[in-house]
C-alpha positions in Angstrom: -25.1 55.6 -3.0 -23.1 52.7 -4.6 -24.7 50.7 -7.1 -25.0 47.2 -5.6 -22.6 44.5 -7.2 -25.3 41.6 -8.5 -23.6 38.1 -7.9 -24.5 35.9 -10.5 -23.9 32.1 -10.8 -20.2 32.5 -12.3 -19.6 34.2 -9.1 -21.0 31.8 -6.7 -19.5 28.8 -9.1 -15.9 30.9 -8.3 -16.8 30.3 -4.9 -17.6 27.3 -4.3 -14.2 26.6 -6.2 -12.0 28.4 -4.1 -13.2 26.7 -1.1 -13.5 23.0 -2.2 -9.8 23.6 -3.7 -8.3 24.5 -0.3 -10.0 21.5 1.5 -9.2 19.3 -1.2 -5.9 20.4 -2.6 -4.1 19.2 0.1 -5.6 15.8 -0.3 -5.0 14.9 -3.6 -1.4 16.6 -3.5 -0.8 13.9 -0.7 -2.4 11.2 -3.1 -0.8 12.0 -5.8 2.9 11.9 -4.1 2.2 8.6 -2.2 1.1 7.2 -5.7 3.9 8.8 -8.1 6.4 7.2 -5.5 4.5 4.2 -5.4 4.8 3.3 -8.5 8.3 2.0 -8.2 7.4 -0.2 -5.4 8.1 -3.6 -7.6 11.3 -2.1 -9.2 13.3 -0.5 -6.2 12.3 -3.7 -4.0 13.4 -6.1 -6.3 16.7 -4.1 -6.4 17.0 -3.7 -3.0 16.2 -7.4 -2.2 18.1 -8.9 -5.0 20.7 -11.4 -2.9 17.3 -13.1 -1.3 15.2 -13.1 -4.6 17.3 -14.7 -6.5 18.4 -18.5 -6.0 21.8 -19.8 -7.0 21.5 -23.1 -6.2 19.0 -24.6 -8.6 17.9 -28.4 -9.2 15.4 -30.3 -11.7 12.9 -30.1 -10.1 11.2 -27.7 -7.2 10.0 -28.9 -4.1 6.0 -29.3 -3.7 4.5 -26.5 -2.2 3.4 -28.1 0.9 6.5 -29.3 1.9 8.0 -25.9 1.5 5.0 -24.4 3.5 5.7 -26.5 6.5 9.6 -25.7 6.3 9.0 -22.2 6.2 6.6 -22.6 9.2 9.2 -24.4 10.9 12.0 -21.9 10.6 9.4 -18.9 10.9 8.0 -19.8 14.0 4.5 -21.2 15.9 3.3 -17.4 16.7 3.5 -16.6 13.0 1.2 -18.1 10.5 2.6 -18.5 6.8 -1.0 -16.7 4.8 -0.5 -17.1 0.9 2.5 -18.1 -1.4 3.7 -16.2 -4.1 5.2 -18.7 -6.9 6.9 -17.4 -9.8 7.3 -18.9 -13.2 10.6 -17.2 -13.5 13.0 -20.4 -12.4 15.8 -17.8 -11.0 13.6 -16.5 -8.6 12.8 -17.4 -4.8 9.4 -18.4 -4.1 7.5 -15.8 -1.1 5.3 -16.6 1.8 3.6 -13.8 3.2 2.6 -13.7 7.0 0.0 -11.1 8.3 -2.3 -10.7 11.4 -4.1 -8.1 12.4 -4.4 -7.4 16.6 -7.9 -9.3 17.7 -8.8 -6.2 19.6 -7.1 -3.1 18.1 -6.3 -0.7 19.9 -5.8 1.9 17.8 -6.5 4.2 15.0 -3.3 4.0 13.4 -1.7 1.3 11.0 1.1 0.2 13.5 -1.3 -0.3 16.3 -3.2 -2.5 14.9 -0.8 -4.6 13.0 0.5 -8.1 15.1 3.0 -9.3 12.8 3.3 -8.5 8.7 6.3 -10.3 6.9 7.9 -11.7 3.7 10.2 -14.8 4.3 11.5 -15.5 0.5 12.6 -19.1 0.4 14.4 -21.7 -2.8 11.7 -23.4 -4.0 14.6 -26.2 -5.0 16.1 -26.9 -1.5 13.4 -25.1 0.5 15.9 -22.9 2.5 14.5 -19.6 3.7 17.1 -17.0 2.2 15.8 -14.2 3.8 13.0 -12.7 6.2 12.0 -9.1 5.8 9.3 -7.4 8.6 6.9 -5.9 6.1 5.0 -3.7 8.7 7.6 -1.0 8.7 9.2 -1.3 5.1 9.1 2.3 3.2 6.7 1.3 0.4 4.5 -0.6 3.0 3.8 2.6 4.4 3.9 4.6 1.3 0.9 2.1 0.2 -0.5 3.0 3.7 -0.3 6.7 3.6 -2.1 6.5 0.1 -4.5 3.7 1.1 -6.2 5.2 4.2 -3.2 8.2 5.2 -2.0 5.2 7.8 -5.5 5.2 9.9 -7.5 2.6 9.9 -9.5 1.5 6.9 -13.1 2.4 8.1 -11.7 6.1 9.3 -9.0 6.7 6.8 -11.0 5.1 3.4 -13.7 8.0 3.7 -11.4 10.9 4.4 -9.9 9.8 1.1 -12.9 8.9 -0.9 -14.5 12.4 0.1 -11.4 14.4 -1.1 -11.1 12.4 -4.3 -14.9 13.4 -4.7 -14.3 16.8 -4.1 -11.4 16.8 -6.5 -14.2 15.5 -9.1 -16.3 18.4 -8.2 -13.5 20.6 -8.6 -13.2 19.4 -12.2 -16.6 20.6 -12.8 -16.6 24.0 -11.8 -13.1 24.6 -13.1 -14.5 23.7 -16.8 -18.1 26.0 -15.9 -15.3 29.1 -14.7 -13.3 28.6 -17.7 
């Protein structure tokens, strides 16, 4: 008869590797993407949008910020809301107002089925003309923020799916360092 093989804790440690690195793996590869491509959000956007963020025509002076608020409001539209102002100390640059609603009763588990409007109307702070409105809920690195955030579900389902595979990723650490 065949001497028994005796499983010690090395083994079970092995184990317990293995499995939490298939269940994780895929996770944290996904993260990992999603944030390496991220990273260039600020740079490729300003590139991409440089003939709206940018102003040519300049003055002494810019306009106050309320004034600009209601003009953008105006020219925006009553079903959108204007939500927060981005102002930059940079005089070449366009000032942005950022609109975003969620649906009052989502229907969905999803990102896009939730979202009611989600935009970026840049605007000259000097004249107050709106150079340029941009629909933020389908734009790549909105997504790409998504996908990384909450893998484009909903906060309250996506967040834990997430948290749990970064954890397990931190577990991982730990046993690779015990096997090695």
């Amino acid at each position: 008869m065949a001497k028994k093989k005796k499983r010690d804790f090395k083994y079970w440690i092995g184990k317990m590797h293995l499995w939490l690195g298939l269940a994780s793996g895929i996770i944290v590869l996904f993260l990992s993407v999603t944030g390496c491509i991220f990273v260039f959000n600020e740079e490729i956007s300003n590139w991409l949008r440089k003939d709206v963020l940018y102003v040519t025509e300049k003055a002494e002076k810019t306009l106050p910020v309320s004034q600009l608020w209601e003009t953008t409001q105006q020219q925006i539209g009553e079903r959108i809301k204007n939500a927060s102002i981005v102002v930059y100390n940079d005089p070449d640059k366009a000032w942005t107002f950022r609109s975003y609603k969620r649906k009052d009763k989502p229907d969905s588990i999803f990102y896009f089925g939730n979202i009611e409007y989600y935009q970026t109307v840049y605007v000259n702070p000097y004249t107050g003309k709106v150079l340029g409105v941009y629909d933020e809920t389908t734009d790549f690195f909105n997504i790409v923020k998504m996908l990384h955030w909450s893998l484009l579900l909903e906060t309250e389902i996506g967040q834990p799916i997430i948290g749990w595979g970064t954890f397990t990723f931190v577990i991982m650490l730990i046993t690779g360092i015990i096997l090695w």
